[in-house]
C-alpha positions in Angstrom: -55.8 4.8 -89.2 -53.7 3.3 -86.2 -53.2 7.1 -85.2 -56.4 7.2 -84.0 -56.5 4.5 -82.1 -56.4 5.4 -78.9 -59.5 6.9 -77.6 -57.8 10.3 -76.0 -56.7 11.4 -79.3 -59.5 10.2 -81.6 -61.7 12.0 -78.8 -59.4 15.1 -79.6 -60.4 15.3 -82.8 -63.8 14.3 -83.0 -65.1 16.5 -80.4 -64.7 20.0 -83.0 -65.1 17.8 -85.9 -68.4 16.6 -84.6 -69.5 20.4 -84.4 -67.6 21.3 -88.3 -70.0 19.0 -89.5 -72.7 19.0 -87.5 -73.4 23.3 -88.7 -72.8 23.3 -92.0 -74.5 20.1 -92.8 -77.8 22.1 -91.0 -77.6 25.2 -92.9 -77.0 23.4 -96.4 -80.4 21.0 -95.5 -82.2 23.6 -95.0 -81.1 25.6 -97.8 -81.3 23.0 -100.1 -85.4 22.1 -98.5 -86.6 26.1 -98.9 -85.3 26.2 -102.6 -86.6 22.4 -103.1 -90.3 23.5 -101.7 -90.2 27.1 -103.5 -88.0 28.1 -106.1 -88.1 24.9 -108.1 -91.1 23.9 -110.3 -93.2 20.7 -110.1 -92.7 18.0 -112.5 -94.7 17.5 -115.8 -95.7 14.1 -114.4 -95.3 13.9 -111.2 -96.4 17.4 -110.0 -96.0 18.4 -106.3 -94.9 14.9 -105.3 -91.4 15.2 -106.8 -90.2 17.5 -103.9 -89.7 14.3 -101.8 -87.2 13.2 -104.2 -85.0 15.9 -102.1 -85.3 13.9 -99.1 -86.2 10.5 -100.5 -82.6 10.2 -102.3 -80.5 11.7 -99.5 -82.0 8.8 -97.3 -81.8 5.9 -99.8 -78.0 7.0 -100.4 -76.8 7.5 -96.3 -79.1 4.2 -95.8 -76.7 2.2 -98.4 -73.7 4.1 -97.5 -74.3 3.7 -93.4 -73.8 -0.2 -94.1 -70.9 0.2 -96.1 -69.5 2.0 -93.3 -70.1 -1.0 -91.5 -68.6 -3.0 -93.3 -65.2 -1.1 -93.9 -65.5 -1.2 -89.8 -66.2 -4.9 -89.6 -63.1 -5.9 -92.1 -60.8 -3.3 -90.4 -61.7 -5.2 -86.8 -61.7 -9.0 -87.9 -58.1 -7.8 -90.2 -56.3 -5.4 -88.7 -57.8 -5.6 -85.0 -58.8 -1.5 -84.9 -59.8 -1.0 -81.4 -61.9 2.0 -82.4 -63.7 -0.3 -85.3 -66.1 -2.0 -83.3 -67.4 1.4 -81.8 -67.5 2.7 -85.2 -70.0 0.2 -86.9 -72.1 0.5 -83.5 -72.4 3.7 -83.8 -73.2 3.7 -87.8 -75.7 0.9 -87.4 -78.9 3.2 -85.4 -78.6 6.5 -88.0 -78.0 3.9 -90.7 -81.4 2.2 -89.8 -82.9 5.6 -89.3 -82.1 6.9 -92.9 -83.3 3.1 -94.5 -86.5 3.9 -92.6 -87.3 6.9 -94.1 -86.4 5.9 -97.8 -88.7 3.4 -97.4 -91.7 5.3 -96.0 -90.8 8.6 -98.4 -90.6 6.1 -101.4 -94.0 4.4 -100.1 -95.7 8.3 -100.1 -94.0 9.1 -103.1 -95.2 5.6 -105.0 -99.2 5.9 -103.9 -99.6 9.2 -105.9 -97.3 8.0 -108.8 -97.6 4.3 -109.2 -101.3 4.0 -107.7 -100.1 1.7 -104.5 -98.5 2.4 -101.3 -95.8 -0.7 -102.1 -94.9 -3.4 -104.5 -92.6 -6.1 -103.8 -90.2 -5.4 -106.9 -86.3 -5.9 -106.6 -85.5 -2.2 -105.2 -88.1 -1.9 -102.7 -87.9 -5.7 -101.3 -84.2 -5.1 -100.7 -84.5 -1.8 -99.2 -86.7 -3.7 -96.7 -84.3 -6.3 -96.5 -81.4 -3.6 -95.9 -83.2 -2.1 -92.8 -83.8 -5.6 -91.2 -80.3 -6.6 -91.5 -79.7 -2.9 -89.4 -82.3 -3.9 -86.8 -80.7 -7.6 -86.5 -76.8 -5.7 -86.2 -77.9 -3.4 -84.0 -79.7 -6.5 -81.7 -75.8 -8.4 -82.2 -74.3 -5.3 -81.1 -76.7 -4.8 -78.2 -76.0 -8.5 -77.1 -72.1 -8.1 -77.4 -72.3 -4.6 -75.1 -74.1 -6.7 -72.5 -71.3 -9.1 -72.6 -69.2 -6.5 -71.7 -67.5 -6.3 -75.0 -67.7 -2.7 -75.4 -68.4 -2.6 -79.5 -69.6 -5.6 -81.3 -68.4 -9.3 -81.3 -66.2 -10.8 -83.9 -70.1 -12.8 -84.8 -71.0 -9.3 -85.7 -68.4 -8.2 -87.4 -69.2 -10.7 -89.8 -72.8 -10.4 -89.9 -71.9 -6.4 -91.2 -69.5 -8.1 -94.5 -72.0 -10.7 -95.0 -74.7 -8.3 -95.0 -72.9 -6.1 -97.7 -73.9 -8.3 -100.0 -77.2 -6.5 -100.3 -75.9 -3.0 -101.7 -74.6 -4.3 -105.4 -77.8 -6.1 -105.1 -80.0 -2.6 -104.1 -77.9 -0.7 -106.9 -78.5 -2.9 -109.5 -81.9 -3.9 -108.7 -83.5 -1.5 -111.6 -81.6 -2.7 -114.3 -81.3 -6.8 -113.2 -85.1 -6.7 -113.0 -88.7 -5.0 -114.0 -89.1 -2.5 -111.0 -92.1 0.3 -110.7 -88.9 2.3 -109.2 -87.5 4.5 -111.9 -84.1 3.4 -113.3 -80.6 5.4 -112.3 -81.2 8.4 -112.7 -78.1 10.0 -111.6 -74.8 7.8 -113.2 -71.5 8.5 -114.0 -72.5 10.0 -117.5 -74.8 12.6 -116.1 -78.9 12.5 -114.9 -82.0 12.2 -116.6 -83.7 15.0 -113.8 -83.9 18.3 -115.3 -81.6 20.7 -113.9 -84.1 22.8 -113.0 -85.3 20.3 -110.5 -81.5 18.2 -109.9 -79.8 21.3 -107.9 -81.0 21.6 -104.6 -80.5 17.9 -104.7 -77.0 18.5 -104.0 -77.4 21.0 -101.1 -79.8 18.4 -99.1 -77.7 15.7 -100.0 -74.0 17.3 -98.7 -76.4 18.4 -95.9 -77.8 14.8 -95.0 -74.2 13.6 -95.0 -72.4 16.0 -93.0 -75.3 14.9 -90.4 -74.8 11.7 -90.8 -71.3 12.4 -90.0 -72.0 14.5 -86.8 -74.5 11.5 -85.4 -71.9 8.8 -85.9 -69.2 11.2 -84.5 -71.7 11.6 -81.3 -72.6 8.4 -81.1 -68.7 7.0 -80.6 -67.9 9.4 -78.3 -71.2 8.6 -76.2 -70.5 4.7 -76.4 -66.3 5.3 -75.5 -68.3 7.1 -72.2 -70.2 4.6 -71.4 -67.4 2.0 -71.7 -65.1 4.1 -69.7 -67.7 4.6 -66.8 -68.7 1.0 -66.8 -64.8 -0.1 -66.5 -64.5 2.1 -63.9 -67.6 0.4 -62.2 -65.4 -3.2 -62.7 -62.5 -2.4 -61.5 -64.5 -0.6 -58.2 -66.5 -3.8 -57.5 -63.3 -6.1 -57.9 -61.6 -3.3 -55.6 
């Protein structure tokens, strides 16, 4: 990964990358949304309301995937000193948030129709919410450290993104550790208890989601590397 250190060549590469991603993952959402609204057929139970499942999922998986991200980033920049790993968990900290945000208020739509309330404070929703507060106080660390002139996020941070990884075994194995309104896994290593029928444009949103995910994050470091660049520029001028 030391290859891509330096800005000018990680920049080389991320610029068509960010648009190889940024396409594809488009076209397979929407594909995946059209057949999940009108070729597939409600739910015995659930009815209607399953077709959020197609977002809902995507977003609960990029939400507890963003902060892993994180924390790869913050052990690569405490261990191994990346200069690109600070920008990295910045920039994965924002869409992370986003996509914690709207498991949580798809699951809370999804819940009032099938469990009779908007929220119950059961293992897997309490640390979901916990999940997107430890984004919001990352992102307000990494805010701090740019003001400081740091450019990514302090070494206070850093730590702050392993610590906080603590909460994704926890989110995973919330359903089976304790009683939960939430359905237990339904998608594991030995197959799914959704109906094919329903399960495959499940996989189009959620390659789709990701590839996003991808672009925004690629975006997002090249925006912040700008922004460094111009506000050296400004130091060295006023020291000039």
């Amino acid at each position: 990964m030391h290859r891509f250190a330096n800005p000018a060549r990680f920049l080389k590469i991320a610029r068509p990358l960010t648009v190889w991603l940024f396409w594809p993952g488009l076209a397979l959402l929407v594909a995946g949304a059209t057949c999940g609204l009108f070729m597939t057929p409600a739910d015995y139970l659930q009815g209607e309301t399953v077709r959020i499942l197609y977002i809902h999922v995507p977003a609960a998986w990029l939400g507890m995937a963003g902060w892993a991200g994180i924390a790869i980033a913050a052990l690569m920049q405490l261990v191994w000193r990346h200069p690109l790993a600070a920008v990295a968990g910045r920039a994965i900290a924002a869409p992370g948030a986003l996509f914690t945000a709207i498991c949580l208020a798809t699951g809370s739509i999804w819940g009032r129709p099938t469990w009779g309330t908007w929220w119950e404070w059961d293992g897997r929703m309490t640390s979901m919410l916990v999940l997107l507060f430890l984004y919001l106080g990352y992102i307000a660390l990494g805010n701090a450290s740019a003001r400081q002139g740091q450019g990514g996020v302090s070494p206070v941070t850093a730590i702050f993104g392993l610590v906080g990884a603590v909460n994704i075994p926890i989110i995973n194995r919330s359903v089976v550790w304790w009683n939960s309104l939430h359905q237990g896994p339904s998608i594991t290593l030995s197959g799914s208890s959704i109906d094919v029928s329903l399960l495959w444009p499940l996989g189009f949103t959620l390659t789709g989601f990701s590839l996003l995910f991808g672009a925004i994050v690629l975006m997002r470091m090249r925006t912040i590397l700008a922004r460094n660049k111009v506000e050296a520029r400004m130091q060295r001028l006023a020291r000039g």
